[in-house]
Backbone bond lengths (Angstrom), bond angles and torsions (degrees), N, CA, C in turn:
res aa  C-N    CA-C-N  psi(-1)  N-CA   C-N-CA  omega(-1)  CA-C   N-CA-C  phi
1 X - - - 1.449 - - 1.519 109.42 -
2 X 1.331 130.35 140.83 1.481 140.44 126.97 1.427 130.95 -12.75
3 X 1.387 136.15 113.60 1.498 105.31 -166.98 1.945 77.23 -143.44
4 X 1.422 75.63 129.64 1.680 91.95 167.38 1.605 124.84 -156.47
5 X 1.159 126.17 132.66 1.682 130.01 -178.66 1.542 107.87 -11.39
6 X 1.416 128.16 -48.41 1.658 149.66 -145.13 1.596 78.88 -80.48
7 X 1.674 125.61 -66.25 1.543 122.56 -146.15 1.272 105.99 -121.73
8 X 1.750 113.61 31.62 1.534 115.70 173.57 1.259 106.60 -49.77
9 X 1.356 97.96 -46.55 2.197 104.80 -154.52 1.251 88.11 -62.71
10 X 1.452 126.99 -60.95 1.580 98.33 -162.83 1.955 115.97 -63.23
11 X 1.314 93.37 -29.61 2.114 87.59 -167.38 1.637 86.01 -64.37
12 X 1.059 135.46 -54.24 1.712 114.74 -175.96 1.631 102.26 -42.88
13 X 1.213 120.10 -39.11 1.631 93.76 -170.03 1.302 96.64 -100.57
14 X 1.132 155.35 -24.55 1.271 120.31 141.56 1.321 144.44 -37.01
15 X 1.309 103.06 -23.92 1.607 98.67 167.07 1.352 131.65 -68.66
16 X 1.816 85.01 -50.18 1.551 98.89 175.93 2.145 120.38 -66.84
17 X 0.990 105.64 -18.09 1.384 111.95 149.13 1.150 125.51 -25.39
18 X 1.645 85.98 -84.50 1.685 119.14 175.97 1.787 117.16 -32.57
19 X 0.950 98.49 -44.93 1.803 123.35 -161.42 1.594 91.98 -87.43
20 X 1.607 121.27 -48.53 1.306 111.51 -170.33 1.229 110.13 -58.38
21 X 1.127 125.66 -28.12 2.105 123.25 -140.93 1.616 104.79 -122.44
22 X 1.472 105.51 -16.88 1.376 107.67 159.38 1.104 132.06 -84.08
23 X 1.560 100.51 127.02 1.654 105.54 166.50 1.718 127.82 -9.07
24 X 1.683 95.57 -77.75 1.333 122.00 -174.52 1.296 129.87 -125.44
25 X 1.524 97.48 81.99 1.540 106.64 -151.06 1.619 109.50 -89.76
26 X 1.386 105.67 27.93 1.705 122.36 -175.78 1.827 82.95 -103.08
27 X 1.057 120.35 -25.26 1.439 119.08 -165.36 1.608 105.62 -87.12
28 X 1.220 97.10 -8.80 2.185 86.19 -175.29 1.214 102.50 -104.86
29 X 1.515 109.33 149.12 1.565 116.99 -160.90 1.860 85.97 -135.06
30 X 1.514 110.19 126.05 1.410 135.75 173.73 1.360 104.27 -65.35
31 X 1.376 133.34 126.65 1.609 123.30 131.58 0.757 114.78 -117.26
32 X 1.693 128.98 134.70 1.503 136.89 -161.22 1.823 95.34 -137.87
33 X 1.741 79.33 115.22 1.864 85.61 166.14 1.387 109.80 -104.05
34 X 1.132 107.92 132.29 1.671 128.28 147.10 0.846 161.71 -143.10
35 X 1.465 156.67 -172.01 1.464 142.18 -112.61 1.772 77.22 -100.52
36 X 1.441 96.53 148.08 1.330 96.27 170.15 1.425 123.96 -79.79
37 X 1.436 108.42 -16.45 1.792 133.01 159.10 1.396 112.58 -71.59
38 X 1.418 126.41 -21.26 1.424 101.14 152.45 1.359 148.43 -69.97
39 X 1.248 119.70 -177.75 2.044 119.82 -179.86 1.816 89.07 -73.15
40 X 1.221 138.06 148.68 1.440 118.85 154.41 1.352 86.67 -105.66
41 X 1.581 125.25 -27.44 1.768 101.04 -172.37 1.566 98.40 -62.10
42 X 0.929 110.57 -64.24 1.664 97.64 -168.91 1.517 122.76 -53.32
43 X 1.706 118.46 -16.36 1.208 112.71 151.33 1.883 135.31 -53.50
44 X 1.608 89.55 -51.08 1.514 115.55 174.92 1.373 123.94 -76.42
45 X 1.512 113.56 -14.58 1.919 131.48 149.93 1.684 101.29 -64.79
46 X 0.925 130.37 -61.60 1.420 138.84 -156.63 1.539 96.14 -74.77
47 X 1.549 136.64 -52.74 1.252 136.17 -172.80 1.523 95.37 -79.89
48 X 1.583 146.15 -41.33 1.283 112.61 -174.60 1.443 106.66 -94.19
49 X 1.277 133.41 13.32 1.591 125.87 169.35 1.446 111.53 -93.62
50 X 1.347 106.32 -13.58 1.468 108.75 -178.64 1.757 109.84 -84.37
51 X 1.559 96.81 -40.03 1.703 123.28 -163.48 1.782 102.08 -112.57
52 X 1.155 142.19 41.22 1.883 128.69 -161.64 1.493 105.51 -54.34
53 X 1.618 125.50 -1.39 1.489 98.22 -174.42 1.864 92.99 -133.67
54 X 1.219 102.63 27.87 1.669 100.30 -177.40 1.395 113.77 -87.38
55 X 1.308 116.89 126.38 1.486 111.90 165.64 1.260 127.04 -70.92
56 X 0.993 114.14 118.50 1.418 128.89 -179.12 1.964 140.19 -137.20
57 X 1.292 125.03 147.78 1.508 103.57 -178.43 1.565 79.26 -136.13
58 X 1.351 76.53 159.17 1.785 84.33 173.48 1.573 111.10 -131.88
59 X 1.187 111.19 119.87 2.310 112.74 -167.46 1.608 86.19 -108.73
60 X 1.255 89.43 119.51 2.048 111.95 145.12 1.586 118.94 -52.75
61 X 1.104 103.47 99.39 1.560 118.50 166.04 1.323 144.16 -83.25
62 X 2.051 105.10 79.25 1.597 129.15 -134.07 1.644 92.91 -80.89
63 X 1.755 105.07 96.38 1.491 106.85 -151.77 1.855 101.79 -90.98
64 X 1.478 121.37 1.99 1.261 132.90 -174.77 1.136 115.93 -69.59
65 X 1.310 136.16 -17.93 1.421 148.14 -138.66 2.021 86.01 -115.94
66 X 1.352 123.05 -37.35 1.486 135.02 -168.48 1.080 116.28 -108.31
67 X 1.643 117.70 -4.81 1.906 109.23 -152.00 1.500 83.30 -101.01
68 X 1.450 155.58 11.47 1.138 154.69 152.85 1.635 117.55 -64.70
69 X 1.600 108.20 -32.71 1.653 125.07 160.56 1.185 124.45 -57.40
70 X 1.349 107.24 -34.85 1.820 103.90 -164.85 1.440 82.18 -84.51
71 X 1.344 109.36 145.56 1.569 163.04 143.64 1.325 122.45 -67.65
72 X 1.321 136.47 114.64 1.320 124.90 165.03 1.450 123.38 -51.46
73 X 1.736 118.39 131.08 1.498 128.22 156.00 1.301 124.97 -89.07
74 X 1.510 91.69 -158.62 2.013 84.80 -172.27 1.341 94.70 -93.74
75 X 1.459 129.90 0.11 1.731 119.56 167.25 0.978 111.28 -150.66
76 X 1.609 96.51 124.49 1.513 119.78 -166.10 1.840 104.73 -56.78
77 X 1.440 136.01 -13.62 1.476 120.43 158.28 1.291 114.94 -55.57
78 X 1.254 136.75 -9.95 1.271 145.42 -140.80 1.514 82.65 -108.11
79 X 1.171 136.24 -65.74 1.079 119.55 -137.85 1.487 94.44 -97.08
80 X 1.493 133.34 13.08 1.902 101.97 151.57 0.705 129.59 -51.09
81 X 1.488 121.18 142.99 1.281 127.47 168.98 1.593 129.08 -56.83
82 X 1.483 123.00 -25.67 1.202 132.03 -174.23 2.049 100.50 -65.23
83 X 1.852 98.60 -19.32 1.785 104.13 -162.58 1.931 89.84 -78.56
84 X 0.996 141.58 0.71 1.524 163.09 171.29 1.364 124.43 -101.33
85 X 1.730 113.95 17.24 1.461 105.39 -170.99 2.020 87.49 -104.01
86 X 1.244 111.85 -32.09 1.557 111.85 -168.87 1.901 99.69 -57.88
87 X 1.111 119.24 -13.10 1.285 105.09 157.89 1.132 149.42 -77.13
88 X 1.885 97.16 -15.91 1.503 125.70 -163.31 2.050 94.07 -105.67
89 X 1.422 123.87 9.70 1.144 100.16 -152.22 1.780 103.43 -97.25
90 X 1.170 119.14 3.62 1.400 126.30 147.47 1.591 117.29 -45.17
91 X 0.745 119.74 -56.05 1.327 134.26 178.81 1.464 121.46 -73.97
92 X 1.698 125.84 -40.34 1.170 144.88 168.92 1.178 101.36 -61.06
93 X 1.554 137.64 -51.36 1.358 121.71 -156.84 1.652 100.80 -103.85
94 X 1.144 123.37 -177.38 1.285 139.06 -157.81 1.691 101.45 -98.77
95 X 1.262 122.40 144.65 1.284 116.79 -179.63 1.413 121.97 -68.68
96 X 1.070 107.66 -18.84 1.507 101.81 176.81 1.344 118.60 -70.94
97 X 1.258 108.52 -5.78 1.984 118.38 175.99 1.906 114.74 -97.23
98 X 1.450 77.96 78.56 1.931 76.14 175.40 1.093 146.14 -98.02
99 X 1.737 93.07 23.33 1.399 99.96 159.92 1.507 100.65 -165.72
100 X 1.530 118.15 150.27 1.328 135.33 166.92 1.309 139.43 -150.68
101 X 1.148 113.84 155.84 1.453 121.16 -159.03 2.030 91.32 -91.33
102 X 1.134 111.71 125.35 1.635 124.72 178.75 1.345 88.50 -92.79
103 X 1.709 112.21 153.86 1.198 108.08 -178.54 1.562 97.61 -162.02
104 X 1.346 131.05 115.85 1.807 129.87 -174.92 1.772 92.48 -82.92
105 X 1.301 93.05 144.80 1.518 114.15 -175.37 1.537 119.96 -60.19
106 X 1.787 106.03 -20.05 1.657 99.69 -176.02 1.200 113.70 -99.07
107 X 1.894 132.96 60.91 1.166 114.95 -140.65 1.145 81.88 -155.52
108 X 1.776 140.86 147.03 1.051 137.39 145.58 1.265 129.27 -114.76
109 X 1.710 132.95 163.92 1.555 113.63 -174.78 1.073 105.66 -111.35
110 X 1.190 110.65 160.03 2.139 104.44 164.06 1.146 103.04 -141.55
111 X 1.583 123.03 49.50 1.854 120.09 177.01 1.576 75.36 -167.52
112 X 1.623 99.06 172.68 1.296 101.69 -172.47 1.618 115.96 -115.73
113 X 1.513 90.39 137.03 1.624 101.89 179.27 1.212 129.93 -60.80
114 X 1.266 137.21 29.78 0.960 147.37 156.77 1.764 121.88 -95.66
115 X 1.365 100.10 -28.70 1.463 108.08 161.31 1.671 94.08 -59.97
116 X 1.140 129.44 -67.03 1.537 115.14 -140.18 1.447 102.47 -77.35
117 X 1.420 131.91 -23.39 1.473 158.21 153.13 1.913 101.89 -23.53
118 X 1.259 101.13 -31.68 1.470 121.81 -166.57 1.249 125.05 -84.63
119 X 1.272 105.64 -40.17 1.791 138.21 162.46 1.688 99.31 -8.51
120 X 1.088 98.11 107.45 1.874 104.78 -179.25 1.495 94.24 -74.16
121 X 1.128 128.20 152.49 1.321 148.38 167.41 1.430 124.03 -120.53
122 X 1.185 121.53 8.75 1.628 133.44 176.44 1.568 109.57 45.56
123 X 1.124 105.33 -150.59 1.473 110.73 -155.75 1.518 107.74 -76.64
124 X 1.208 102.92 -19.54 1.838 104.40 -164.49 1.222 102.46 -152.06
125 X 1.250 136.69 -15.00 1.455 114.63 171.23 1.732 133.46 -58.20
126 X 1.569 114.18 142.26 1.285 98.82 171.95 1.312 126.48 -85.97
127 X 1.310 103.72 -12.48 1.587 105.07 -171.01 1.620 101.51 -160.90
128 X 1.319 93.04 174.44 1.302 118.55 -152.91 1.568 123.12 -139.78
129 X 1.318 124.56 85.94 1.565 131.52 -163.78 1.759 112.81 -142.43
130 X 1.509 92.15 134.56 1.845 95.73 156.97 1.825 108.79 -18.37
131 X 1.371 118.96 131.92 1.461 104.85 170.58 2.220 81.75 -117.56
132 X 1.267 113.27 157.09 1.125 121.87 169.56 1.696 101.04 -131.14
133 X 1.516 118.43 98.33 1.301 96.03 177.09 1.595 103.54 -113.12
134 X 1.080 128.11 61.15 1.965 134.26 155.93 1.622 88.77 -114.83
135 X 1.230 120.46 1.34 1.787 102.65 171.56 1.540 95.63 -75.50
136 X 1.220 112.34 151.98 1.562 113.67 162.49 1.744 115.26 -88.28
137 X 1.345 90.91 127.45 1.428 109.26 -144.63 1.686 75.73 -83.31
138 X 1.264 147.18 -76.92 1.287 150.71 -127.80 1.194 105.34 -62.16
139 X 1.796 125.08 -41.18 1.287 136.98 163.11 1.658 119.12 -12.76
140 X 2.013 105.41 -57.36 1.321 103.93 170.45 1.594 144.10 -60.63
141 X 1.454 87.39 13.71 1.589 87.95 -168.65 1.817 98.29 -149.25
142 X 1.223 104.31 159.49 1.784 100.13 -159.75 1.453 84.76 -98.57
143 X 1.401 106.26 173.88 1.351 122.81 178.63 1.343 140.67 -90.71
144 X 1.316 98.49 0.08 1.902 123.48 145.79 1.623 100.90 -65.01
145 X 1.285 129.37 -44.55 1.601 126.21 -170.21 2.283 104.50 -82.84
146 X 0.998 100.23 25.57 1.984 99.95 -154.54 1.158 98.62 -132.04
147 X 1.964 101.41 -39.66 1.671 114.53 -174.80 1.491 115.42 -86.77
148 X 1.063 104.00 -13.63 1.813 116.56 177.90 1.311 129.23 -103.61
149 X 1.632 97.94 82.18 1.467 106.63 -173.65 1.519 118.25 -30.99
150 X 1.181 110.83 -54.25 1.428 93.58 176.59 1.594 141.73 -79.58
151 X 1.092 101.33 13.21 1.596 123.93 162.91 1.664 110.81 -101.90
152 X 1.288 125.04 -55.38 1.619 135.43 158.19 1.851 109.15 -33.32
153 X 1.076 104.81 -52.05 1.851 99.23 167.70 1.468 132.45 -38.30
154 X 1.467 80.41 -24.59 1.447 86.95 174.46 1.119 121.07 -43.38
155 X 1.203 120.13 -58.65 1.443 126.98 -161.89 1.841 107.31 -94.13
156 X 1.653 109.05 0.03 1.599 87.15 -162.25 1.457 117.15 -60.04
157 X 1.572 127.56 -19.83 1.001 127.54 -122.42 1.887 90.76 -119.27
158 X 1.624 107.41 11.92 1.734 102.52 -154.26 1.543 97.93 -154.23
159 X 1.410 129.30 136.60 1.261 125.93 174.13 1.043 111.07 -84.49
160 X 1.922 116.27 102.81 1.020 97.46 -171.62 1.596 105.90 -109.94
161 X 1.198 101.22 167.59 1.417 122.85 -167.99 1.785 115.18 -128.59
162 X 1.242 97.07 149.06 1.519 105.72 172.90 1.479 114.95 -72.62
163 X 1.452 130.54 146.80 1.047 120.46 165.46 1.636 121.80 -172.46
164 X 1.309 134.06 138.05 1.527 146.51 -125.46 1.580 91.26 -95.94
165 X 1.304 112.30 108.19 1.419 111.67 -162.41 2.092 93.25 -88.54
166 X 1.090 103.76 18.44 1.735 113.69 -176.43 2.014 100.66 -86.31
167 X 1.009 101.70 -21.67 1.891 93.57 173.76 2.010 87.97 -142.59
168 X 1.227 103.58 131.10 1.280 127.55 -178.01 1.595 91.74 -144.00
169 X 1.534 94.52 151.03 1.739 117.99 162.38 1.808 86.57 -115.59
170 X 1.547 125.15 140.79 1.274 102.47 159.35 1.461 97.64 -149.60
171 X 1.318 131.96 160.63 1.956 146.29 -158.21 1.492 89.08 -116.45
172 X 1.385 107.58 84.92 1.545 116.66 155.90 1.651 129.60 -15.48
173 X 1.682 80.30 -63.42 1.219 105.51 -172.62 1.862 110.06 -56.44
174 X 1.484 104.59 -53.24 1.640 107.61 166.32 1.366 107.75 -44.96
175 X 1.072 128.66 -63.17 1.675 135.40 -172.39 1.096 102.78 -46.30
176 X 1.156 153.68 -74.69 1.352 166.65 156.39 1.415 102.34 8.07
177 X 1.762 96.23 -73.86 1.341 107.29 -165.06 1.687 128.59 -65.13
178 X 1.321 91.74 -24.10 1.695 117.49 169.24 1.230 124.81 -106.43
179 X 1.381 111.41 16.31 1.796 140.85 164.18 1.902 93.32 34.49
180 X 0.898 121.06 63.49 1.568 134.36 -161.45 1.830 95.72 -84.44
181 X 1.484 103.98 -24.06 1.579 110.16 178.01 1.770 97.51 -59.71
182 X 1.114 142.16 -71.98 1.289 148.55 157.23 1.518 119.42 -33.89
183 X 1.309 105.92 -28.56 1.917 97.17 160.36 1.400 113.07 -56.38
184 X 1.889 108.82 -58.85 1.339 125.47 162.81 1.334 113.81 0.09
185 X 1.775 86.80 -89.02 1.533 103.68 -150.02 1.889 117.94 -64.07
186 X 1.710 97.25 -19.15 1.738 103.62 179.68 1.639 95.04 -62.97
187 X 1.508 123.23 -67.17 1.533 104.97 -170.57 1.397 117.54 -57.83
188 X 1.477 140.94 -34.27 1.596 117.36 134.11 1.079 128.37 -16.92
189 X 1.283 115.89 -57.72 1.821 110.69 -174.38 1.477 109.93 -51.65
190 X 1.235 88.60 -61.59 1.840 109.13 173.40 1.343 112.21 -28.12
191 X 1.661 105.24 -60.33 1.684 108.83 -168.14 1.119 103.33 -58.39
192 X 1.740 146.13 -35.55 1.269 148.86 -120.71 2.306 81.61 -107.53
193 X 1.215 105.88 -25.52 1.547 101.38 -174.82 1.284 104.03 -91.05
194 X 1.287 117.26 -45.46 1.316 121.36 -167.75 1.656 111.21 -130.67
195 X 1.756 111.18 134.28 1.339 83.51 -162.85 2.002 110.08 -94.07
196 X 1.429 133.45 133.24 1.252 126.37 -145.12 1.343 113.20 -132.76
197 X 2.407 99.78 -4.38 1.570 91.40 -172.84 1.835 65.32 -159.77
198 X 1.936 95.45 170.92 1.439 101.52 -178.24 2.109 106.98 -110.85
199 X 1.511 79.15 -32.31 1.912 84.22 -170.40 1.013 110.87 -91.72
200 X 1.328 152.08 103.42 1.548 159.63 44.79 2.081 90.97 129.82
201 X 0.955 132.39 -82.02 1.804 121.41 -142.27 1.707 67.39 -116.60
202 X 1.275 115.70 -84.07 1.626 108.65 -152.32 1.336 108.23 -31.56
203 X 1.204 142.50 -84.12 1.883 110.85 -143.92 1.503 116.01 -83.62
204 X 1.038 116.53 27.26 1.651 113.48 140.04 1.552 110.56 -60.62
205 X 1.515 110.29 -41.85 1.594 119.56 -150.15 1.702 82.72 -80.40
206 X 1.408 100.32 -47.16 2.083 93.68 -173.81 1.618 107.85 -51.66
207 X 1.731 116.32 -56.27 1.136 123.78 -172.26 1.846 115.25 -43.42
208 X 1.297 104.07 -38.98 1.564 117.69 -171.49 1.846 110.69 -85.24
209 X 1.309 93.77 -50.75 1.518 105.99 -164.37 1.636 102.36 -98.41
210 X 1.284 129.55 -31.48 2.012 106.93 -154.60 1.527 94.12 -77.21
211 X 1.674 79.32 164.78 1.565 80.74 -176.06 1.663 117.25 87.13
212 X 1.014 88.23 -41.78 2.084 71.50 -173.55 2.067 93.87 -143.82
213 X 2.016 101.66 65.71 1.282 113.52 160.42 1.382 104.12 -120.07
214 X 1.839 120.21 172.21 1.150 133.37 174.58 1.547 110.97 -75.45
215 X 1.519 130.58 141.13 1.649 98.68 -171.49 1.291 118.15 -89.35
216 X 1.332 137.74 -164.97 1.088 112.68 172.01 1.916 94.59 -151.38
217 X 0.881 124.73 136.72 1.827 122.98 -172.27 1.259 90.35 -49.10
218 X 1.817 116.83 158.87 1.256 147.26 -149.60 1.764 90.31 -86.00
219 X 1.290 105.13 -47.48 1.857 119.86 -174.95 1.574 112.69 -29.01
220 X 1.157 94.61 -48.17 1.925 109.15 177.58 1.156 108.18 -73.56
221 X 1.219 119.33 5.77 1.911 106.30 164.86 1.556 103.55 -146.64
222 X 1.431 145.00 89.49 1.056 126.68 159.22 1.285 121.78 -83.76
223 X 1.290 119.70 55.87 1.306 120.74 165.11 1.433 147.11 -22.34
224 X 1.119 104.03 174.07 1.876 119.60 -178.36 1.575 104.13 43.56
225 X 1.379 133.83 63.95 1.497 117.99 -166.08 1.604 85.68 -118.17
226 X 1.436 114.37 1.49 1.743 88.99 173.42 1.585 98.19 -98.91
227 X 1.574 130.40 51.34 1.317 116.96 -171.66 1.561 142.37 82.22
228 X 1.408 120.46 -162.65 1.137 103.87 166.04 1.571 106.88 -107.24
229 X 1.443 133.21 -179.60 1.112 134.94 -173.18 1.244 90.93 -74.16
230 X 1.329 135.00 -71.66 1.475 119.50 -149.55 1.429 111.76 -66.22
231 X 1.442 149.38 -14.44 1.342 139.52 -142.50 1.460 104.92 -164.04
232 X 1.347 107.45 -16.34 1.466 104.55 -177.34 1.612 141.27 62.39
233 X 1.231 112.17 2.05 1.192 126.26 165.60 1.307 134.55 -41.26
234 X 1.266 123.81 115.34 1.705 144.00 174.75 1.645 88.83 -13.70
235 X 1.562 88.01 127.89 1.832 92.12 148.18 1.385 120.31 -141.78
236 X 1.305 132.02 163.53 1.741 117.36 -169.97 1.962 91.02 -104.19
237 X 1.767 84.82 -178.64 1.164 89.78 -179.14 1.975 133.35 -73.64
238 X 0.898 108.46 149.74 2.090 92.58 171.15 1.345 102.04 -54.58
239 X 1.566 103.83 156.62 1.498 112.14 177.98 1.820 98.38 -72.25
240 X 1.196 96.10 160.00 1.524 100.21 173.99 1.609 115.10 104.63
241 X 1.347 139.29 158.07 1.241 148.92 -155.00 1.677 104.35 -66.71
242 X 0.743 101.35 165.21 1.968 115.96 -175.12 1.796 105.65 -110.98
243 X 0.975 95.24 148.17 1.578 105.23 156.56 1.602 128.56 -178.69
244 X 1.828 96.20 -0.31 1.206 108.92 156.55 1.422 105.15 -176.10
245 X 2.334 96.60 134.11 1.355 103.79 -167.19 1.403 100.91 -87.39
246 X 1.330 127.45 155.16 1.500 110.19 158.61 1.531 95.23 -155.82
247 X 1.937 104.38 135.66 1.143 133.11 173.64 1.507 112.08 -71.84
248 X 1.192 127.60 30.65 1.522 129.80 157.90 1.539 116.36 -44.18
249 X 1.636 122.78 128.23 1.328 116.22 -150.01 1.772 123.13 122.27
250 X 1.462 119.03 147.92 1.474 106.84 168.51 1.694 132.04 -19.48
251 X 1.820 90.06 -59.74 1.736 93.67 -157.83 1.051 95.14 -96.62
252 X 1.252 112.96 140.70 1.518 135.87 159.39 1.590 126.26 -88.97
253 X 1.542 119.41 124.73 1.361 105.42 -148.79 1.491 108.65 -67.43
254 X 2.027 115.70 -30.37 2.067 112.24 177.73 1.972 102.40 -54.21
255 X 1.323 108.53 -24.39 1.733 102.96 -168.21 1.310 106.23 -75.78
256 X 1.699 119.44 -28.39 1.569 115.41 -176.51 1.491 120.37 -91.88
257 X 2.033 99.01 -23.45 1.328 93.23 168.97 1.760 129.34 -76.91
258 X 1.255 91.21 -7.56 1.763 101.42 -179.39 1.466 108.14 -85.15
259 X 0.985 114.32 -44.17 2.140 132.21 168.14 1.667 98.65 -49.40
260 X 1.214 129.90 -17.22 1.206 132.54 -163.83 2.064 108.63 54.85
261 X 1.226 97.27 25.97 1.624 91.16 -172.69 1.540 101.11 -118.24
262 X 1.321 136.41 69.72 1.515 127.52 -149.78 1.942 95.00 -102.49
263 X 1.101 116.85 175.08 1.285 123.77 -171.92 1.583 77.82 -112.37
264 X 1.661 101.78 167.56 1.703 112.84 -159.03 1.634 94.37 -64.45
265 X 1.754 107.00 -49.01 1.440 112.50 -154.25 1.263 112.81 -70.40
266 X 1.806 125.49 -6.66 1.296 130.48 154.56 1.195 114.25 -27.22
267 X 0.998 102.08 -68.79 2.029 107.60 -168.49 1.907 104.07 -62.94
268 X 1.538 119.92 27.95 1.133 108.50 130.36 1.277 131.61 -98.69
269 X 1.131 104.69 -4.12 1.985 113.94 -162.01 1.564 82.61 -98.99
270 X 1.227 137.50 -24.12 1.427 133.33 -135.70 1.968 87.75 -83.25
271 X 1.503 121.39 -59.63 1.334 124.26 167.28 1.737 121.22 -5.31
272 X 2.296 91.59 -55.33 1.577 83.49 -172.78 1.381 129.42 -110.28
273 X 1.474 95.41 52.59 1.750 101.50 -147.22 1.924 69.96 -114.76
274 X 1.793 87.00 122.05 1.642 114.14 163.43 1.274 115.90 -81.91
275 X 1.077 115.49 -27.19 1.749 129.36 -151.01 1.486 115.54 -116.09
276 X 1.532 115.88 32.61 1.369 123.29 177.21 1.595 118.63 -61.84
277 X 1.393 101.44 129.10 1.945 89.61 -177.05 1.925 105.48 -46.99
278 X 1.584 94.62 151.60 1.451 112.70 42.73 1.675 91.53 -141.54
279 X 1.759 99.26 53.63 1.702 102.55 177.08 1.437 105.46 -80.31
280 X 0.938 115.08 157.22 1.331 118.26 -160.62 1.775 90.50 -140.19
281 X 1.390 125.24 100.35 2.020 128.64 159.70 1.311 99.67 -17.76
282 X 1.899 114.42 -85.11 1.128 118.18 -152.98 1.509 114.43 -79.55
283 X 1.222 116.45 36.85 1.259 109.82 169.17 1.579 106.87 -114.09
């Protein structure tokens, strides 16, 4: 996970999620990237006073070397740089970690992560995610990137599909070997000349990855529950079984429960929220 001052409240309750619904929660091991401009003691005060027996490391994410890549989206959360480290995390983590479960901070579980930890990846895949393909896939990409056959090729050859780069399974070790961090960053380059997509980290990940991931059941991502980006409006869940909620989207469920204006499905996140005012991080 990402860990920053802005989305503490939720990664505490994501963690504690995590820890509740698993079996063997002596068995899950934390990696938390962040800004290399943040406090990490006061990150790593806040995660072991909340957690005293959690394993955890926390890597500085030296975002200066990349923040010339990001491109403006249609929401300015989009374009931190820290929302660009899950690409870099081959490199961030230590080689002996060859594989991990990615996980966005506004998200909670209620089954245990060790099932999804499990996610077969076959012979060659690098990763492993919800695919949703009734999203309209073309949407993600502008029509300078649709009209240019030789950018449009991209995809002729692969069904590709949309998919919520906020819960990933992904094989380090594959990444590594197919330096996929540098696939990344060329269609960045690209975007920065020509403009070919609007939202910020995801369609690099579509451009590189849809189409040719391991799948993973819909349950592990109930997405978009903080709304839509522009307006934020309540949404319910997909039909079908649960096993992880996530507020992907404008509203964030600690911002609506403090507004006193919460969407219904708030009052599931509400259980694992550590950080109820009137605590205050930076104090």
């Amino acid at each position: 996970m990402t860990l920053d001052s802005a989305y503490i409240r939720g990664s505490l309750a994501a963690i504690l999620s995590v820890l509740q619904h698993t079996s063997c929660p002596q068995n899950v091991y934390f990696h938390f990237v962040t800004a290399a401009s943040a406090s990490p003691s006061l990150l790593r005060t806040t995660i072991a006073g909340s957690f005293p027996y959690l394993n955890f490391r926390i890597y500085p994410f030296r975002d200066s070397a990349m923040a010339g890549l990001i491109s403006t989206s249609i929401r300015s959360a989009l374009d931190c740089p820290l929302n660009y480290a899950r690409s870099y995390m081959a490199d961030l983590l230590p080689p002996c970690v060859h594989r991990v479960v990615y996980l966005d901070s506004d998200l909670v579980l209620v089954d245990d992560i060790a099932k999804l930890a499990a996610t077969p990846l076959g012979g060659d895949k690098v990763l492993a995610a919800p695919e949703y393909c009734s999203a309209n896939f073309t949407s993600y990409f502008t029509p300078t990137f649709w009209s240019n056959p030789s950018l449009s090729v991209t995809f002729s050859d692969r069904k590709a599909c949309y998919f919520n780069t906020g819960v990933m399974v992904i094989d380090l070790n594959r990444w590594r070997a197919g330096d996929y961090t540098r696939k990344i960053e060329e269609w960045m380059e690209l975007q920065k000349r020509m403009r070919i997509y609007e939202l910020g980290s995801l369609p690099p990940f579509l451009l590189v990855f849809a189409g040719n991931i391991a799948p993973v059941d819909h349950r592990w991502n109930q997405h978009g529950l903080g709304g839509d980006n522009f307006h934020g409006l309540c949404r319910d869940l997909h039909p079908g079984p649960v096993s992880l909620l996530h507020w992907s989207g404008k509203g964030k469920p600690w911002a609506r429960l403090d507004a006193s204006r919460p969407c219904p499905l708030d009052a599931l996140w509400a259980p694992y929220d550590l950080l109820k005012p009137p605590f205050s991080f930076d104090s």
